[in-house]
C-alpha positions as CSV (number, residue, x, y, z in Angstrom):
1,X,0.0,0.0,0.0
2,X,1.8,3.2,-0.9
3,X,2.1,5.1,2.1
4,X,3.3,8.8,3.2
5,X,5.2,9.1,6.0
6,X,5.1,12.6,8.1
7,X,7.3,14.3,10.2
8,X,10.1,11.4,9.8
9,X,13.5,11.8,11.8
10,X,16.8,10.2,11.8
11,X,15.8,8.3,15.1
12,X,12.5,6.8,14.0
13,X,13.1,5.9,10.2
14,X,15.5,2.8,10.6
15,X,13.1,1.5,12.8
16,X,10.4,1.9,10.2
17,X,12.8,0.8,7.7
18,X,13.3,-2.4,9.4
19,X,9.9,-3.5,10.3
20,X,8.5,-2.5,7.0
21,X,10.6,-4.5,5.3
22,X,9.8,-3.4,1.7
23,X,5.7,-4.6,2.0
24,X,4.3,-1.4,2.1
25,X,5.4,1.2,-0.7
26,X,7.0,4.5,1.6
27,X,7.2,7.9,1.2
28,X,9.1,9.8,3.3
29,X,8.6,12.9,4.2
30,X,10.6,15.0,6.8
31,X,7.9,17.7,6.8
32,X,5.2,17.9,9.5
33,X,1.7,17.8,8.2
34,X,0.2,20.8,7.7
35,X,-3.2,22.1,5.6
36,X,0.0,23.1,2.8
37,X,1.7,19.7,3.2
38,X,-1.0,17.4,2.8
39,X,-1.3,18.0,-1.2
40,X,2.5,16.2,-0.9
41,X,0.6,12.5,-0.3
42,X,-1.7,13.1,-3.4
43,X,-1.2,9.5,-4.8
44,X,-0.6,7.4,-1.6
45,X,-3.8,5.5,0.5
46,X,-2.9,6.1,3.5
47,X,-0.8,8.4,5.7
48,X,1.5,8.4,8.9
49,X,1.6,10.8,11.5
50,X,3.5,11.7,14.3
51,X,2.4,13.6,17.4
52,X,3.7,17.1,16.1
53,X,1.5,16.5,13.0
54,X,-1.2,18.4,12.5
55,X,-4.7,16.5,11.6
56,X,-7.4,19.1,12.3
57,X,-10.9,19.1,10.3
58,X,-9.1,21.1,7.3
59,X,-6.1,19.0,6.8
60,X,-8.5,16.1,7.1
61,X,-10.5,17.4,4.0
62,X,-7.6,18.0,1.9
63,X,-6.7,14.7,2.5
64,X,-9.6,13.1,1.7
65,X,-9.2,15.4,-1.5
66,X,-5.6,13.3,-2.3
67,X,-7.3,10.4,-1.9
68,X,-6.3,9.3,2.0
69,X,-8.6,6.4,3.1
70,X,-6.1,5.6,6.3
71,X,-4.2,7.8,8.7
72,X,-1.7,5.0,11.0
73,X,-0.6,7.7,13.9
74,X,3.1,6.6,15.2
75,X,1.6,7.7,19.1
76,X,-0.7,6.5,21.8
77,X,-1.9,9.9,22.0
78,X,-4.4,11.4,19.9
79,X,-5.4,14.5,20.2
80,X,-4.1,16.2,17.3
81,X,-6.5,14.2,15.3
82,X,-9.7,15.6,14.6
83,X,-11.9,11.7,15.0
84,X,-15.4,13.2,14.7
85,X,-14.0,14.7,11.3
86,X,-12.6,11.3,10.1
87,X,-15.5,9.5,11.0
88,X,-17.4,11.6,8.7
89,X,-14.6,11.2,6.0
90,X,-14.4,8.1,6.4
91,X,-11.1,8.2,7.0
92,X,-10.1,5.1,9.2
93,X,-7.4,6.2,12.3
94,X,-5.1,3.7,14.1
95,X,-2.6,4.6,16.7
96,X,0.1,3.0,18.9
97,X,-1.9,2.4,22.3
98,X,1.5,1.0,23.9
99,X,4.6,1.1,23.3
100,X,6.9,1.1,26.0
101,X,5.4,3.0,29.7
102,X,9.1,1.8,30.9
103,X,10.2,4.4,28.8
104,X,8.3,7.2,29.9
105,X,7.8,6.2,33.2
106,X,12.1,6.2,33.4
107,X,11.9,9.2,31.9
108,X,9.7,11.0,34.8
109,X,12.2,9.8,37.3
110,X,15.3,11.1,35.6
111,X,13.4,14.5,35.4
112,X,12.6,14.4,39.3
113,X,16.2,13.1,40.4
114,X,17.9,15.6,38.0
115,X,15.8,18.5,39.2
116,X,16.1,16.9,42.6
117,X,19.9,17.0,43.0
118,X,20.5,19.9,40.4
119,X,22.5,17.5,37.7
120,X,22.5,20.1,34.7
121,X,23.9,22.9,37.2
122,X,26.6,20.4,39.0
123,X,27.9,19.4,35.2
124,X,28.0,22.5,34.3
125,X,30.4,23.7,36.8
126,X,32.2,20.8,36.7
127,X,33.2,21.6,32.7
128,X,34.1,25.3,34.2
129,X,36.3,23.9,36.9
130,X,34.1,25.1,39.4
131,X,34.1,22.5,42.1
132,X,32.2,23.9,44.7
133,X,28.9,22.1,46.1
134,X,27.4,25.6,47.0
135,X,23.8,26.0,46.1
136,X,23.5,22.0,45.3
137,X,21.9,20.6,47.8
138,X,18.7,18.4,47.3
139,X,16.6,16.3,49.4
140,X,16.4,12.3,49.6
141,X,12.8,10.7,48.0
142,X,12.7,8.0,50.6
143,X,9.8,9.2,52.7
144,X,8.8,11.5,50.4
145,X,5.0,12.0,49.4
146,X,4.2,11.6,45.5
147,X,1.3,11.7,43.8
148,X,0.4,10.2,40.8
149,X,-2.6,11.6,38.9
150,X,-3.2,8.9,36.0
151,X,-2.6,5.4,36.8
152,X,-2.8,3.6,33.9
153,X,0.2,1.7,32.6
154,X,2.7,4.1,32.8
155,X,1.3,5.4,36.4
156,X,1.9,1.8,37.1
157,X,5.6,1.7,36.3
158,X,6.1,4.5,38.1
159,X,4.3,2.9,41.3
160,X,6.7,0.0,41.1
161,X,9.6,2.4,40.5
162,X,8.7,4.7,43.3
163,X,8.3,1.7,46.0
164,X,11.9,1.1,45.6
165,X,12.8,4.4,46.4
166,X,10.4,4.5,49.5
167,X,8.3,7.5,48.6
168,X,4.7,7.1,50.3
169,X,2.0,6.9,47.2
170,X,-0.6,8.9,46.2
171,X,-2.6,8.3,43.2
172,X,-6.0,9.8,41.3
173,X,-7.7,7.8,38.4
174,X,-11.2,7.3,37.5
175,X,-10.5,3.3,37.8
176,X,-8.7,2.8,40.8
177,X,-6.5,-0.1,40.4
178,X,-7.1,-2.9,42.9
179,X,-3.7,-4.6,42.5
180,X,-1.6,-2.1,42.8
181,X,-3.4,-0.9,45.7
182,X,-3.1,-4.3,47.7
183,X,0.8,-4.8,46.0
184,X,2.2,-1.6,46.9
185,X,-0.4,0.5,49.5
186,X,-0.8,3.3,47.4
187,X,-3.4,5.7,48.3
188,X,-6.5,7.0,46.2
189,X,-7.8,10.3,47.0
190,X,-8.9,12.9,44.8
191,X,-7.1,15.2,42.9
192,X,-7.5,18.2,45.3
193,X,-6.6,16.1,48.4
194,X,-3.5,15.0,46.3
195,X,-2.2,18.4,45.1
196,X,-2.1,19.5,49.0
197,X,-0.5,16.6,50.6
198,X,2.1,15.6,47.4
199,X,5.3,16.4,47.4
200,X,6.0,15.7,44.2
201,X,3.1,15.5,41.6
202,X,3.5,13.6,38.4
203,X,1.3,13.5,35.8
204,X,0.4,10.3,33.2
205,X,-3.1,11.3,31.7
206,X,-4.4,11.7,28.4
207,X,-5.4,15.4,27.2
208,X,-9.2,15.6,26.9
209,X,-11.6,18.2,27.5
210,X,-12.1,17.3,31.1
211,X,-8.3,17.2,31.6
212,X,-7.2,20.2,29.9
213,X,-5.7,22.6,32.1
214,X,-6.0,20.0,35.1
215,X,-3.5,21.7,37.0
216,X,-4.2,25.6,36.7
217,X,-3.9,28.2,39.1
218,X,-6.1,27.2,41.4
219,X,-4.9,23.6,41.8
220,X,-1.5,25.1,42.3
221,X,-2.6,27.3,45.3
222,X,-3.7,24.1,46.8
223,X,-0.2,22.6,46.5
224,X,2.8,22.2,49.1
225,X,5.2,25.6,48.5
226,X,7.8,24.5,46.5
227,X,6.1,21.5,44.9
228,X,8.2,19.6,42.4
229,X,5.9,19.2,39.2
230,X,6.5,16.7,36.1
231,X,4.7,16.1,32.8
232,X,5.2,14.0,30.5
233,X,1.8,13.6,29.2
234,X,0.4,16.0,27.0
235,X,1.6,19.5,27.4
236,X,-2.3,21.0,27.5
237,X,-2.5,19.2,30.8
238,X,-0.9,22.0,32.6
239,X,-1.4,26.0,32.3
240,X,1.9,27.2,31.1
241,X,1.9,30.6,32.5
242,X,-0.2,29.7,35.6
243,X,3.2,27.7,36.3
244,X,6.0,30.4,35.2
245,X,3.7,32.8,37.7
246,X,4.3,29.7,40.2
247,X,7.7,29.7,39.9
248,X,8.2,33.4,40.5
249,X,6.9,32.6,43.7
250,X,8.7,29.5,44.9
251,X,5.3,28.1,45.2
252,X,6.0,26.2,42.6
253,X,9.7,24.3,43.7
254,X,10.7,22.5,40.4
255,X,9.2,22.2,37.3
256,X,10.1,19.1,34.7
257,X,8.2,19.3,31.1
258,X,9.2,17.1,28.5
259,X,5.5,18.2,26.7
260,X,4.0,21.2,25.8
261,X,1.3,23.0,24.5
262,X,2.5,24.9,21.7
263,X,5.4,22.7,20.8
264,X,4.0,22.0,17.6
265,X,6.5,23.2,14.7
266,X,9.2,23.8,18.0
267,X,9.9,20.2,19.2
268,X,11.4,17.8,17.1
269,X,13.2,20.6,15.3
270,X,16.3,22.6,14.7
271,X,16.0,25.6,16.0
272,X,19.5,26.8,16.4
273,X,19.8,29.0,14.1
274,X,16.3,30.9,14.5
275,X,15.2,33.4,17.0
276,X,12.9,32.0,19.5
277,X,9.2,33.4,18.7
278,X,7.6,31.7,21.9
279,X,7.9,34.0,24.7
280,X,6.5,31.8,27.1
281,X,8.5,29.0,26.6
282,X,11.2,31.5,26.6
283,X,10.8,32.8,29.7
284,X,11.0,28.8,31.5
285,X,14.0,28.8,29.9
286,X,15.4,31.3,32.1
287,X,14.4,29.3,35.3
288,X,17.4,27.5,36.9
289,X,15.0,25.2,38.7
290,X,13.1,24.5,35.6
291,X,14.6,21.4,33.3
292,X,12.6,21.2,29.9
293,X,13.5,17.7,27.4
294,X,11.8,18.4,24.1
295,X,9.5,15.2,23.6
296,X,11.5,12.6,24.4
297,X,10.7,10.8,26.9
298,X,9.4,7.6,24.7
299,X,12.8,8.0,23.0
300,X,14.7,4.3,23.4
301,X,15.5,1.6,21.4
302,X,12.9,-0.8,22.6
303,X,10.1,1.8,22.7
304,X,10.8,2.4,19.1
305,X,10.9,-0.9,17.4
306,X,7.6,-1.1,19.4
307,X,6.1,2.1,17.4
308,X,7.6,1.0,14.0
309,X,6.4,-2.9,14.8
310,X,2.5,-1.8,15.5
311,X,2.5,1.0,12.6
312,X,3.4,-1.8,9.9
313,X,0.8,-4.1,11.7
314,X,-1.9,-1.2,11.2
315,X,-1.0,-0.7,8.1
316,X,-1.4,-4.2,6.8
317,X,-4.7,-4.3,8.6
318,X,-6.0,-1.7,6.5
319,X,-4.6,-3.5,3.6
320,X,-6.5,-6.6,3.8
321,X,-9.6,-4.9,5.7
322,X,-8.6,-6.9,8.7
323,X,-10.4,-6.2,12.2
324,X,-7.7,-4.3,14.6
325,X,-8.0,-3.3,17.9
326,X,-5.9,-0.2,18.0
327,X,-8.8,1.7,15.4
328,X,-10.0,4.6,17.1
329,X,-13.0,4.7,15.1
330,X,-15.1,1.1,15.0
């Protein structure tokens, strides 16, 4: 099936590459998807996306216009598609539901122990022959309170990683999870009763309506002063500038993103050479006690054969018309 690929990168096409193994007929595009891209898959059936990709209503119609019966997303999340609009099109949609929560789950650690015990700030001395442990000092997690808001498969690596450390558990989901409860005495409680007793707060929830904005300026208020905070959800999850006033304050501790909400045509890109338009995100940047990773927490090895592994299978299910559990719209 000829197939455009979106938004590909040196990290993710070998992968591809490999699990395609020459069945599908691949076009690969470096170029995100845009409503002046899409005219660039005129010719193929279906399209792949990645989570920087834009599939609103209008790029949906265009398309539909080139032809595009499938859209395979190379994500578990999928927000940037518009579904009502597909459904209409009958355009059929796919995604990754998962592919490694090891990965992001590892990733939300190494953002809490490097904001913890100031890593980026330490090296950089270091390489400047500075040697002095002034203004480094962090705290041990043992005994410390974090909450978990989202407890799904990721949430639940995290649990099991946060047990060995011997952090006391908090967690918030709509479906409580019995075994991890009994396993590792973690706590449900609601979200408010989590932002006030959590040291750390860590988020693993998917960006809907409800959830949009979840933590705003009024769940802040309600947290511990000097709260560390990590997403590595969906960007949307959390009001940006709600935060950066946060931080002014020390209310807000530490702050780990590795997702945000205008990081489309910012992440996954070279920006080097460009000055930065985004003023908020510009102004995190100037935090010491902020540490920003552009996307990457699903970033490793395993993760990615995963993605490239479940994209091909999508694909051939769309092929042959095949039933396939990771459709989005039945």
């Amino acid at each position: 099936m000829k197939t455009t690929i979106y938004s590909t990168h040196k990290f993710d096409r070998p992968s591809l590459e490999k699990a395609n193994n020459g069945k599908h007929n691949i076009q690969w595009l470096e170029v995100r998807l845009t409503e002046e891209t899409a005219i660039l898959a005129q010719g193929s059936q279906a399209v792949c996306l990645f989570a920087g990709d834009d599939a609103s209503a209008p790029v949906l119609e265009k398309l539909k216009e080139c032809g595009i019966k499938y859209i395979a997303l190379r994500s578990a999340g999928f927000n940037h598609v518009d579904l009502q609009k597909a459904k209409e099109l009958n355009i059929k949609v796919a995604r990754v539901p998962a592919y490694s929560p090891y990965a992001i789950a590892e990733h939300a650690i190494a953002l809490m122990l490097a904001l913890n015990r100031k890593l980026i700030r330490a090296n950089r001395r270091v390489m400047e022959q500075n040697f002095s442990l002034d203004g480094l000092t962090g705290f041990d997690l043992n005994g410390k309170t974090v909450g978990i808001i989202g407890v799904g498969k990721i949430g639940g690596v995290l649990v099991r990683i946060l047990d060995g450390f011997g952090c006391r558990i908090l967690a918030h989901d709509l479906e409580p999870g019995l075994e991890l409860q009994q396993k590792y005495g973690i706590e449900y409680v609601n979200c408010e009763e989590l932002c006030a007793e959590s040291d750390i707060i860590s988020l693993h929830v998917p960006l809907t309506e409800s959830t949009r904005y979840l933590i705003n300026q009024k769940k802040i208020s309600m947290m511990k002063k000097g709260v560390m905070l990590i997403n590595t959800s969906r960007g949307a999850l959390v009001d940006t500038k709600a935060v950066i006033a946060a931080l002014k304050t020390g209310q807000i501790g530490y702050f780990g993103m590795d997702v945000y909400e205008e990081e489309e045509g910012l992440f996954f890109e070279d920006r080097s050479e460009d000055i930065l338009q985004d003023d908020t995100i510009a102004r995190l940047m100037t935090f010491k006690n902020v540490l920003i990773t552009s996307h990457q927490a699903f970033l490793t090895e395993t993760a990615l054969q995963n993605i490239a592994e479940t994209t091909v299978y999508n694909l051939d299910c769309f092929e042959t018309n095949t039933k396939n559990n990771n459709e989005l719209i039945l």
